[in-house]
N, CA, C and O atoms as a Tinker XYZ file with bonds, in Angstrom:
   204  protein
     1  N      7.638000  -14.164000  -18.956000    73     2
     2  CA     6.289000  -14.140000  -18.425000    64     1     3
     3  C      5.730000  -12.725000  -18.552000    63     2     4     5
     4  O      6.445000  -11.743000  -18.750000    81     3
     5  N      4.594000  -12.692000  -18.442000    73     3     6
     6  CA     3.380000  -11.147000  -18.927000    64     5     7
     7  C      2.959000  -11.254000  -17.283000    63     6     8     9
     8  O      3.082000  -12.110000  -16.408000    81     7
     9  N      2.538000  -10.236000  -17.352000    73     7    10
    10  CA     1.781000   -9.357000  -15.987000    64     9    11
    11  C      0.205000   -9.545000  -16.283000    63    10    12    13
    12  O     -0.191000   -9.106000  -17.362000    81    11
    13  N     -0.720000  -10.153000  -15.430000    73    11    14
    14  CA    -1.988000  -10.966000  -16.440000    64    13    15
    15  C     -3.232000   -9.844000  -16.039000    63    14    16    17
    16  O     -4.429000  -10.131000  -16.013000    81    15
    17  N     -2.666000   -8.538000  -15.745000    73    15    18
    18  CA    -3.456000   -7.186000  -15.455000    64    17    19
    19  C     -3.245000   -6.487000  -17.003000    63    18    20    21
    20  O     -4.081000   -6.420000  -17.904000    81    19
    21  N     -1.751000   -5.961000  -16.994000    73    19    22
    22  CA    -1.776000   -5.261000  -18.003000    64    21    23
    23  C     -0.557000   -5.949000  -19.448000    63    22    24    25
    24  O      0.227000   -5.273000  -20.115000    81    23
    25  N     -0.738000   -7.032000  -19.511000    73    23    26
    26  CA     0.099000   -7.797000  -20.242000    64    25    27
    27  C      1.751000   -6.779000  -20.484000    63    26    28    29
    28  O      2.265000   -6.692000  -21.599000    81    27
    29  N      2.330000   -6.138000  -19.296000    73    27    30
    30  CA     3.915000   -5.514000  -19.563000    64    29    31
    31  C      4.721000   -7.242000  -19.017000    63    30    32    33
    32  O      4.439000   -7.881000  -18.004000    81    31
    33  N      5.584000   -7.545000  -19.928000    73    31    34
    34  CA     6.586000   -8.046000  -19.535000    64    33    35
    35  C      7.482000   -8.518000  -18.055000    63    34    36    37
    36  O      8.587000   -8.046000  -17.788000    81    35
    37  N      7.083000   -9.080000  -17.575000    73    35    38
    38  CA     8.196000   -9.255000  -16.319000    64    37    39
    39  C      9.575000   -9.697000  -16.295000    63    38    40    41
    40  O      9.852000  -10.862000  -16.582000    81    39
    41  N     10.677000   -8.640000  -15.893000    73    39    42
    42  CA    11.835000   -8.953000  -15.868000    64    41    43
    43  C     11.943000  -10.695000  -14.804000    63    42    44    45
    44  O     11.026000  -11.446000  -14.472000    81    43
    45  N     13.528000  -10.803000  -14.527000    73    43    46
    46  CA    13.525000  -11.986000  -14.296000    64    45    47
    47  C     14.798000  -11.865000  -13.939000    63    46    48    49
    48  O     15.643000  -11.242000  -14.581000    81    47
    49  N     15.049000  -12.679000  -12.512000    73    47    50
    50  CA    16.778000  -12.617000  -11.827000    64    49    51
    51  C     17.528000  -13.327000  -12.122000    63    50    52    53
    52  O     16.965000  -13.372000  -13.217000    81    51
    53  N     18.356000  -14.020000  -12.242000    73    51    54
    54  CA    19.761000  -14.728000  -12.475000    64    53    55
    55  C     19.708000  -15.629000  -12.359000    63    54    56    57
    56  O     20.397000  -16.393000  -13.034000    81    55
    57  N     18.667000  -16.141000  -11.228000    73    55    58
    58  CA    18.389000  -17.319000  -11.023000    64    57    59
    59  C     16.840000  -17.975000  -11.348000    63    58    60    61
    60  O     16.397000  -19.016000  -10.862000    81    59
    61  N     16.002000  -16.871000  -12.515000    73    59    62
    62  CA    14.998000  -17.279000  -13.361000    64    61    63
    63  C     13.998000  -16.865000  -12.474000    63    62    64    65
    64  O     12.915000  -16.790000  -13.053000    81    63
    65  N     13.953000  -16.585000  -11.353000    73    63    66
    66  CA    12.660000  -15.863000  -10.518000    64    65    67
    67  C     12.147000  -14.159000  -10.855000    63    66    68    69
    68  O     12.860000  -13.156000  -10.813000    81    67
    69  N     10.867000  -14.241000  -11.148000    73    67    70
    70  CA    10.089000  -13.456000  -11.945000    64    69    71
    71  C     10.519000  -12.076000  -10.243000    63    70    72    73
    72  O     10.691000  -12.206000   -9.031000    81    71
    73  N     10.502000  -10.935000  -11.240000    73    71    74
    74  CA    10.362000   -9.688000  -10.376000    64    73    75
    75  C      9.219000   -9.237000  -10.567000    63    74    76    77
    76  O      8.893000   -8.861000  -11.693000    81    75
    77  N      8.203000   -9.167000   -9.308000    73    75    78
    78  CA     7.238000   -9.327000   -9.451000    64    77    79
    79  C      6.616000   -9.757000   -8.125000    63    78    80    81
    80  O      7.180000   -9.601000   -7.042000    81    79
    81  N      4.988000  -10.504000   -8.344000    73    79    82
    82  CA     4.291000  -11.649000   -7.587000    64    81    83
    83  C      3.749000  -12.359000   -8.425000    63    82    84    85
    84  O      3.661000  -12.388000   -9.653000    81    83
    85  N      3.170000  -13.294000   -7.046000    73    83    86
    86  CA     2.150000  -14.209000   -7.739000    64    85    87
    87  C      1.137000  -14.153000   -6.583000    63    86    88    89
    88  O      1.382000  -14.239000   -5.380000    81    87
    89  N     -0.154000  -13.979000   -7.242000    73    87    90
    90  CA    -1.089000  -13.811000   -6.169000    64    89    91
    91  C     -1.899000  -15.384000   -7.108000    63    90    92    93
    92  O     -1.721000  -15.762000   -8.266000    81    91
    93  N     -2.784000  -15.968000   -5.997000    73    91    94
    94  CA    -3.675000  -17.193000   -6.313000    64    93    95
    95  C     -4.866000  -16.799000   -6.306000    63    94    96    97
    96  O     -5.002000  -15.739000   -5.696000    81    95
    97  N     -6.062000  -17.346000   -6.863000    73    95    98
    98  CA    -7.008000  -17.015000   -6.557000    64    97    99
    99  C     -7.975000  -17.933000   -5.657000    63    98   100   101
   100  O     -7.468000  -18.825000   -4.978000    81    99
   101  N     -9.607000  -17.684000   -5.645000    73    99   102
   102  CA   -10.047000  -18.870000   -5.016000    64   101   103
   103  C     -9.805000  -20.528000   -5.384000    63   102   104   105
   104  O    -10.182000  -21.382000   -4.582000    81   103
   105  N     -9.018000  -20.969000   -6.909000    73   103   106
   106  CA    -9.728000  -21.871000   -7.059000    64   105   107
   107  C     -7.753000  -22.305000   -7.073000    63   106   108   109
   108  O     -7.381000  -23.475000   -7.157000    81   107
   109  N     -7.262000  -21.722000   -7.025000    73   107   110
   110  CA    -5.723000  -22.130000   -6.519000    64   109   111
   111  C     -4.689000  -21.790000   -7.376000    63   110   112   113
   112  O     -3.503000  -22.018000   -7.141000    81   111
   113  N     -5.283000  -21.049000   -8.733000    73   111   114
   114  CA    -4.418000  -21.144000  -10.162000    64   113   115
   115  C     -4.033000  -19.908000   -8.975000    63   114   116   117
   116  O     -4.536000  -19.505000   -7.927000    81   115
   117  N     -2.425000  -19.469000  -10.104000    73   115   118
   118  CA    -1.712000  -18.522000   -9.577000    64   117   119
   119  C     -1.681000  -17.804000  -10.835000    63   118   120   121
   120  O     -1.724000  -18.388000  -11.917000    81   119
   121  N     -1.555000  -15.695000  -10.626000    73   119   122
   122  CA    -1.640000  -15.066000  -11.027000    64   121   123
   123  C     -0.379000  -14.503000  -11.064000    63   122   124   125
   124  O      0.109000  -14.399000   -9.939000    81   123
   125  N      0.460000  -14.023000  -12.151000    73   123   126
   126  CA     1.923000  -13.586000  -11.749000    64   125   127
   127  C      1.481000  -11.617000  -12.224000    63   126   128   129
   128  O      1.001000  -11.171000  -13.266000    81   127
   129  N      1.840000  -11.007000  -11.150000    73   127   130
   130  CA     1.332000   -9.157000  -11.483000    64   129   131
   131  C      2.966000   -8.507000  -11.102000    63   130   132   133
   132  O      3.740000   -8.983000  -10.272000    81   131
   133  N      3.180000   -7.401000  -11.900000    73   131   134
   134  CA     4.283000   -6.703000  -12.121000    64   133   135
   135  C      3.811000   -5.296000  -10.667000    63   134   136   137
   136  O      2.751000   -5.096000  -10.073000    81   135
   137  N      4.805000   -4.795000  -10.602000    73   135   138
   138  CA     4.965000   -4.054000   -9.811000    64   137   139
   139  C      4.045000   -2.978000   -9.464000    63   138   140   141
   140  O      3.528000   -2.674000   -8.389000    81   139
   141  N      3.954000   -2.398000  -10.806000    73   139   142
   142  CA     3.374000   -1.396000  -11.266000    64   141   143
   143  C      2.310000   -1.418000  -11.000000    63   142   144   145
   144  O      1.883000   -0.269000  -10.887000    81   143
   145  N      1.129000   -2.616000  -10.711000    73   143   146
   146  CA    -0.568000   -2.667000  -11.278000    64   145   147
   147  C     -0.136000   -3.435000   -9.695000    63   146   148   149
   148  O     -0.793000   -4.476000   -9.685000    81   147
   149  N      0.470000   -3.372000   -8.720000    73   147   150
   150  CA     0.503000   -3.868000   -7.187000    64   149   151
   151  C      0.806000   -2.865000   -6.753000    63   150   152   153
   152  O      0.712000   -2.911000   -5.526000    81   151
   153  N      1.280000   -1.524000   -7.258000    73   151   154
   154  CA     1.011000    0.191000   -6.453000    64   153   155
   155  C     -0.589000    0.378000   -7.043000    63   154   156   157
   156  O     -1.460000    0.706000   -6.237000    81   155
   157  N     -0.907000    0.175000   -8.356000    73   155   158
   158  CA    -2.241000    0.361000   -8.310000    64   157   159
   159  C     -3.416000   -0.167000   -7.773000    63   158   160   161
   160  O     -4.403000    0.484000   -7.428000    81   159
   161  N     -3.225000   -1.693000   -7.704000    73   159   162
   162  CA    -4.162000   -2.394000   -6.220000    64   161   163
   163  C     -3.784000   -2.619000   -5.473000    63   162   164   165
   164  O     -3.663000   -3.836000   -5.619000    81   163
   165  N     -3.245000   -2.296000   -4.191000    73   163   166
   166  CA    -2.564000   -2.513000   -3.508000    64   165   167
   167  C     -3.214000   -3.830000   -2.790000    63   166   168   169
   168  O     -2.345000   -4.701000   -2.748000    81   167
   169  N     -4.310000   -4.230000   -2.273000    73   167   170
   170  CA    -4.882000   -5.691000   -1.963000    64   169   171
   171  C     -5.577000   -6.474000   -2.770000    63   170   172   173
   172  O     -6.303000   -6.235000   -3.734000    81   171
   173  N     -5.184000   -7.635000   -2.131000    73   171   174
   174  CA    -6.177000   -9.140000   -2.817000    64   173   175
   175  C     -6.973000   -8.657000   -3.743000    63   174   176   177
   176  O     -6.752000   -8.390000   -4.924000    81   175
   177  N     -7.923000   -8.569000   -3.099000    73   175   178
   178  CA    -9.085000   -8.606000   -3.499000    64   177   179
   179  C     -9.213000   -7.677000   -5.098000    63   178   180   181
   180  O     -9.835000   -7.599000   -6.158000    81   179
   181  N     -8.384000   -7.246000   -4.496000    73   179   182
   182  CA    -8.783000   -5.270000   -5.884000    64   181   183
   183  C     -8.193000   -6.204000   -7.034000    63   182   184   185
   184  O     -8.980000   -6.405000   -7.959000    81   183
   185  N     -6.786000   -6.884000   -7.146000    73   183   186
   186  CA    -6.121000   -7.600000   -8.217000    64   185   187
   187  C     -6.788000   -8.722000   -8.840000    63   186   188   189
   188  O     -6.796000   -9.071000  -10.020000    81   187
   189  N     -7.502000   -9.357000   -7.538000    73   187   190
   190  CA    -8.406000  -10.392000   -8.622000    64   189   191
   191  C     -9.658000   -9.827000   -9.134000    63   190   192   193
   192  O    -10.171000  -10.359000  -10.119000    81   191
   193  N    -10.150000   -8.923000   -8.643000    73   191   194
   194  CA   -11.414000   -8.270000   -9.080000    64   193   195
   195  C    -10.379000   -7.963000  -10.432000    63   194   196   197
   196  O    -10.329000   -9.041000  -11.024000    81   195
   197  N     -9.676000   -7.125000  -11.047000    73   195   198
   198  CA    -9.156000   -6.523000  -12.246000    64   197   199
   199  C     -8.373000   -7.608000  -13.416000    63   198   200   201
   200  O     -7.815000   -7.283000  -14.464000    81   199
   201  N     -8.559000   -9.046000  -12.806000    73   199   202
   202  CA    -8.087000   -9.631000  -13.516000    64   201   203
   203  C     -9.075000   -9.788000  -14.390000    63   202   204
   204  O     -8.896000  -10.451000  -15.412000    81   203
C-alpha cells in the first residue's frame, strides 16, 4: 500500500497490518497516511484538506 499524501510506500507487520493509519473521510472511504505526513498534519482536518 502507498501513503495517499505523498505516495512513500507503507511498510507492513507479520501479520499484514499496514504501519501507519487510516483516517476516513466525510463520505466514509478510508485514507491509509504514513507516519511521516501525520508529524506533518498532525489533525483531521489538515490530512484531508492535503489529500
Amino acid at each position: 500500500m502507498k501513503c495517499e499524501i505523498c505516495s512513500a510506500k507503507l511498510g507492513e507487520t507479520f501479520l499484514k497490518k499496514i504501519i501507519g493509519t487510516v483516517v476516513k473521510d466525510e463520505k466514509g472511504k478510508k485514507h491509509t497516511i504514513c507516519f511521516d505526513c501525520q508529524k506533518k498534519f498532525p489533525t483531521k482536518e489538515e490530512i484531508l484538506k492535503n489529500l
